[in-house]
N, C-alpha and C positions, 0 to 999 in steps of 0.2 A: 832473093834467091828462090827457086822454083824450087817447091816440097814435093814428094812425092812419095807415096805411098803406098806399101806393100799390104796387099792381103791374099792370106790363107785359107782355104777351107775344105774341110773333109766331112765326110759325112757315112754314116751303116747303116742297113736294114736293122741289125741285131736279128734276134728269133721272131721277131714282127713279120707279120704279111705286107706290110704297107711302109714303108718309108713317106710316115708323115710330118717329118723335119724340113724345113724349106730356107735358102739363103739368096741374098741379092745384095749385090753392091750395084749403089749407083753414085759413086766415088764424087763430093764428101760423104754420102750416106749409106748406112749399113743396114743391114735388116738379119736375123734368125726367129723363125718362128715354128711353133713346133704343135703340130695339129692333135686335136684331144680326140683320142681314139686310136685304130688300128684298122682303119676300111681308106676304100678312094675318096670319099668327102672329108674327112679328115685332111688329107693331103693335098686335095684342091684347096680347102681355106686357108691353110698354110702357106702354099703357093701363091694364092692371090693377096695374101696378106703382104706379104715379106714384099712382093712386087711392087704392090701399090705404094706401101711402107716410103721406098727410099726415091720415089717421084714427089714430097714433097719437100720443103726447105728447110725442117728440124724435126727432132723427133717425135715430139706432143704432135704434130701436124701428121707424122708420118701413120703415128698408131690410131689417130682418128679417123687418116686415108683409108688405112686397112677397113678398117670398122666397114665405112662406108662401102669399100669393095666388096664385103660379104654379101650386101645385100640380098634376097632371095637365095642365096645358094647353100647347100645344105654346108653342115659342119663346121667348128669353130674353129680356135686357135688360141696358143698363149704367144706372145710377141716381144723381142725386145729391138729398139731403132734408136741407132749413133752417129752421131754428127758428128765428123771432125772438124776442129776450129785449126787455126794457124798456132793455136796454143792450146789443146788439148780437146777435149769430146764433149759434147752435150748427151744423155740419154736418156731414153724416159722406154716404161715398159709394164705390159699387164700380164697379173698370170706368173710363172714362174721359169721363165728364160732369164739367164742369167748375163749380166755384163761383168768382167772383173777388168783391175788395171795394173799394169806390172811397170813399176817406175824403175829394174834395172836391180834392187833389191829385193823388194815389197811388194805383193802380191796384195789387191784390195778388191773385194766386194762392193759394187758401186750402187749393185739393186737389194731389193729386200723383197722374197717371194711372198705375193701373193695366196695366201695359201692359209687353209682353217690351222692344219699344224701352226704356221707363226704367229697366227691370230691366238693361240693360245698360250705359246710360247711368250708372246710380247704381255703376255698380263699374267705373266710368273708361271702357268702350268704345263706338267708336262705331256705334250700328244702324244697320241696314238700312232706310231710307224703308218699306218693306213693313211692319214691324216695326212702326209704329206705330197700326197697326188690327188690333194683335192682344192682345185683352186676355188678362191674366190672371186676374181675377176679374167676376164676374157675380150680375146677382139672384139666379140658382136657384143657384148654388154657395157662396154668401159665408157665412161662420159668424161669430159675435160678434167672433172673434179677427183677421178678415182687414178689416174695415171701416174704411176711413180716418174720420181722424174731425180735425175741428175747431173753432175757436172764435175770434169776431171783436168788434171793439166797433161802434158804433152808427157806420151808413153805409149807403149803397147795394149792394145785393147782385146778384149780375149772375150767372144757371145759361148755361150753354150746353152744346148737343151739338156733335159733334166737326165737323160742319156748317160752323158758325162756326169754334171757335176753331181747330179743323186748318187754314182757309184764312188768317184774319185772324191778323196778328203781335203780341203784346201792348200793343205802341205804338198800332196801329191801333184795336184794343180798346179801351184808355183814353181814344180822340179821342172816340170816340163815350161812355161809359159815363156821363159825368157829366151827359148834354144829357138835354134830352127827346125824347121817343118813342122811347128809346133800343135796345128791345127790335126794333122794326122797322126802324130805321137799322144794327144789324147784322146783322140775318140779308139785308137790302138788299146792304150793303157786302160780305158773304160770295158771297152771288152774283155782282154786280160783277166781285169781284177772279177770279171761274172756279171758284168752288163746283159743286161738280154734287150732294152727299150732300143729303140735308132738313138743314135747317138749321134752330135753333130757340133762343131768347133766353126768359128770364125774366128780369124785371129789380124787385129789390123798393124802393121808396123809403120814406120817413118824413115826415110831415107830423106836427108838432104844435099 
């Protein structure tokens, strides 16, 4: 039986001068990446990232595309890239883009940010609020060895920049992630709640 697959996505400047959040499906693969900073080189690595992202054939391939895509041109990126399988996603991701997965109930977190906060967090202490917009890995930095990487079964997939899920709390998340038009109902609800960063939803569904 022919699968087919819906995807969603919306996206805001917020109070930012740049919308440096970038999306690309190149259906199995997905790409959100969300440029660090607030200028046009920001936006262009973002761009070229996510682009390059989902030209190749999983996602560890896809985020080292990106990498490679930067090359010479100014500004970075955090990235995350999902492959859909015939049963569920593959993902892998630097930096602090998020993938989550909504099996219809359950609402799950599939990445773990990057980030000096988790870095501290994960060996008992607690950060500094500042701390959590400071990554520790990046497109132009990431080596085979540093990429998170994961694997889900068949469900709804849900990218976001730190836009969203920095404002909305994972409960808030899961209200919205199983409805429709779910990708502009949160970067909506992120604003709402006093988002000022872009904010930007990717949301992949399944139709059989």
């Amino acid at each position: 039986m022919l699968m087919q697959r819906t995807v969603d996505t919306a996206s805001s400047l917020g109070l930012r001068q740049c919308n440096a959040d970038a999306v690309a499906s190149g259906d199995p693969v997905f790409a959100l990446a969300d440029g660090i900073g607030d200028n046009p080189a920001a936006a262009h690595a973002a761009r070229l990232a996510a682009d390059a992202a989902v030209l190749a054939g999983d996602p560890v391939a896809g985020v080292l595309a990106a990498s490679a895509a930067l090359g010479s041109a100014a500004g970075d990126a955090v990235l995350v890239v999902a492959a859909a399988r015939h049963d569920g996603y593959d993902v892998a991701w630097v930096g602090d883009a998020r993938a989550y997965h909504w099996d219809g109930d359950t609402l799950s977190l599939l990445t773990r940010d990057q980030t000096v906060a988790e870095y501290f967090r994960s060996r008992g202490a607690v950060p500094a609020p500042r701390m959590e917009h400071v990554v520790t890995n990046t497109v132009r930095h990431c080596t085979p060895d540093n990429i998170g990487r994961a694997s889900v079964g068949s469900g709804t997939l849900v990218l976001t920049s730190d836009g969203v899920h920095g404002v909305l709390s994972h409960a808030e998340i899961a209200a919205i992630a199983g409805g429709g038009d779910a990708a502009a109902r949160l970067v909506r609800a992120a604003l709402h709640a006093g988002g000022t960063d872009n904010a930007t939803a990717l949301v992949v569904g399944r139709n059989q």
